[in-house]
C-alpha positions, 0 to 999 in steps of 0.5 A: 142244347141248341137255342134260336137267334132272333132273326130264327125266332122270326122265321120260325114265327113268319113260316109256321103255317107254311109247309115244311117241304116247300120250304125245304125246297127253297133252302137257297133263298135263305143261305145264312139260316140252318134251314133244316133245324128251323123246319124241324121247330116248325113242323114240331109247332105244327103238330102240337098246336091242337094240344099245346097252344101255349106253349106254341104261342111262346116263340121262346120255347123249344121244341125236340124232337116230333116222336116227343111231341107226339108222346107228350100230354095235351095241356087239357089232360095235364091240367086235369092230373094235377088237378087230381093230386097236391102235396110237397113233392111230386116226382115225374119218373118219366119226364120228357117234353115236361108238359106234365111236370109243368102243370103238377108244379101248379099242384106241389111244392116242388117237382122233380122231372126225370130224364134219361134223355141227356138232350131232352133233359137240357130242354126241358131245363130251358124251357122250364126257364123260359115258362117260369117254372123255377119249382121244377128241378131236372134231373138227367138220369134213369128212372131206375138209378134214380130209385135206387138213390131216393132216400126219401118219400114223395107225395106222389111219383107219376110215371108214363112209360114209353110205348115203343118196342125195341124196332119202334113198334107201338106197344101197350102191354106194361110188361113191353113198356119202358120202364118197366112199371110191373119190376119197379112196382115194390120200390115205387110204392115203398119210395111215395105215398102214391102212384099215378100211372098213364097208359094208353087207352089200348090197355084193357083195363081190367089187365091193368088191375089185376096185374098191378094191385093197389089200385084205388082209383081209374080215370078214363080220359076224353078230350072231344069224345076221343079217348086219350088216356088212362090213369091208374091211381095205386097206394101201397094200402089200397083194399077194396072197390076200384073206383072207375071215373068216366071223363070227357073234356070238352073245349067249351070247359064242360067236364062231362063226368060218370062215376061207379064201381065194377059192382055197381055196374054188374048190379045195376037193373036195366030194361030194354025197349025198342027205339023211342022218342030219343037215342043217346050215344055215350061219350068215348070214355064211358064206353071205355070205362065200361059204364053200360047198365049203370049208365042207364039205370043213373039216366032213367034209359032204356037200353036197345040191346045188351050189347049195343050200348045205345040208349032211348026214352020218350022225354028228352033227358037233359046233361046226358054225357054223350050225344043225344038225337031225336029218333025220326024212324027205324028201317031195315037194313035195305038199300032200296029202302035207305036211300029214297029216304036220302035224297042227296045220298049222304048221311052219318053214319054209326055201327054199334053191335052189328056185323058190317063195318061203316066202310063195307055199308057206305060200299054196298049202299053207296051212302057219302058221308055228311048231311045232316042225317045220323044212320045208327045201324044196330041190332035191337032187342029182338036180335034184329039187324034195324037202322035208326033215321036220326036228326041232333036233339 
């Protein structure tokens, strides 16, 4: 694999907020630098500082190419999935960049990361080196041949198929991804003690119960109330209620967290109130999850509508997972009566359960987004169309 003299390591360091195409273009001011491959680490870099700030701050790491960036674990989501599993040994089926055996090797004994990827698998050798992570053992090779070879039994395999179809579409669906997790899944179970499977947040969770089986636990998981990942618990033994797990993780190091069972959330009893003193808005992994009644009955709230999946009370509820507002008014849906109310014309803007999307509103109402005014237009428990006036609580 291809590693960096000194003097590219300070270009790198010395251009990495530049922008990759002008420098390009200036390709004749720097004849003795591959130009190309230095730009290449540097838009890599740039695109992987939001979600792996370590390993961009180490100006020895290597990175592939931007597709494997753009599929690999965030640092958050990663040290959160080892911080779910321990044991002797943990086999990553799925390898790649090798963000995830990274932090599994704080979690296990000893890791084997799995590559198909010749190139990407000396890569992940070296930077492995590079981050001193000697209990990481790489492994070029296939996931099934690997399989097939095992002879023994790991405390876990994860794995996180590729979702790429054969034209390099996006695709969700288990049975589209690679490896092929619903084929293999006999020899997984029989080859560890667990499975933990990622998938992307598209998959409809309860497909994925079903068409897998086993499956013991879900986590639903949320960097900044944007929803990034699911992961599927599975062991051979598994009987019984699926336990659902709600997480957000924040940058301020909270971990905003709901647990219930799909039992308890049809059981759960909830009423419904026009909008009071407070509106919360849940965080992106519990609507994800599907914790709506439950939420509300764990909350002390009233719902505004079965489906809208906003929530109200007089009091303000302290440590709700998600956003809280102070409810100023309600107002129909009319232009003559929303904008005297803004007098700068701008708002933010939410739907939840209503027939027009915020594009067509922001259209028809001529409402720019910002401002310090939250617009939530809904539909109430009278099957009324309403727009709730809000302010942050």
């Amino acid at each position: 694999m291809r590693t960096f003299s000194i003097e590219e390591k300070q270009f790198i360091r010395e251009n990495q907020h530049r922008n990759p195409a002008e420098l390009m273009l200036q390709a004749k001011r720097y004849p003795g630098l591959p130009l190309h491959e230095l730009v290449q680490q540097i838009q890599a870099r740039q695109k992987a500082a939001q979600k792996l700030p370590g390993w961009v701050a180490n100006p020895d790491v290597v990175f592939p190419v931007m597709l494997s960036v753009e599929q690999s674990s965030s640092e958050k989501t990663a040290a959160f999935k080892a911080s779910l599993v321990s044991g002797a040994l943990a086999i990553d089926l799925t390898g790649g960049f090798g963000v995830d055996s990274y932090y599994f090797a704080r979690s296990f004994e000893k890791v084997l990361h799995l590559e198909q990827n010749k190139e990407l698998s000396e890569l992940a050798t070296y930077n492995f080196g590079v981050l001193q992570a000697p209990t990481i053992e790489t492994i070029n090779t296939t996931a099934e041949d690997f399989l097939q070879a095992f002879t023994g039994k790991a405390d876990l395999i994860y794995a996180d198929p590729a979702r790429r179809g054969g034209r390099d579409e996006r695709v969700h669906l288990l049975q589209d991804c690679e490896p092929d997790i619903l084929r293999l899944l006999p020899l997984l179970l029989q080859k560890a003690h667990a499975l933990l499977l990622k998938t992307a947040p598209m998959l409809d969770i309860e497909l994925a119960i079903a068409q897998l089986g086993h499956v013991a636990k879900v986590w639903v998981v949320a960097v900044q109330n944007e929803c990034k990942e699911v992961l599927y618990l599975l062991t051979p033994t598994t009987t019984g209620a699926v336990e659902r797990v709600a997480v957000n993780l924040l940058n301020s190091g909270e971990v905003q967290q709901v647990t219930f069972t799909q039992e308890q959330e049809q059981e759960a009893p909830v009423t419904y109130a026009d909008p009071q003193q407070y509106i919360y808005e849940p965080n992106a992994a519990i609507l994800k999850a599907g914790s709506y009644k439950y939420l509300a009955t764990l909350y002390h709230l009233n719902k505004l509508h079965p489906n809208s999946h906003l929530y109200t009370s007089e009091a303000l509820v302290p440590g709700f997972p998600g956003r809280s507002f102070r409810c100023l008014s309600v107002r129909r849906y009319n232009k003559k009566e929303l904008l005297p109310r803004l007098p700068d014309k701008k708002a933010n803007i939410t739907v939840r359960n209503f027939p027009e999307t915020v594009a067509e509103i922001r259209k028809k109402t001529g409402i720019r987004e910002g401002g310090n005014v939250y617009l939530f237009f809904t539909t109430d428990k009278h099957q009324k169309p309403v727009v709730l006036f809000c302010e942050k609580a």
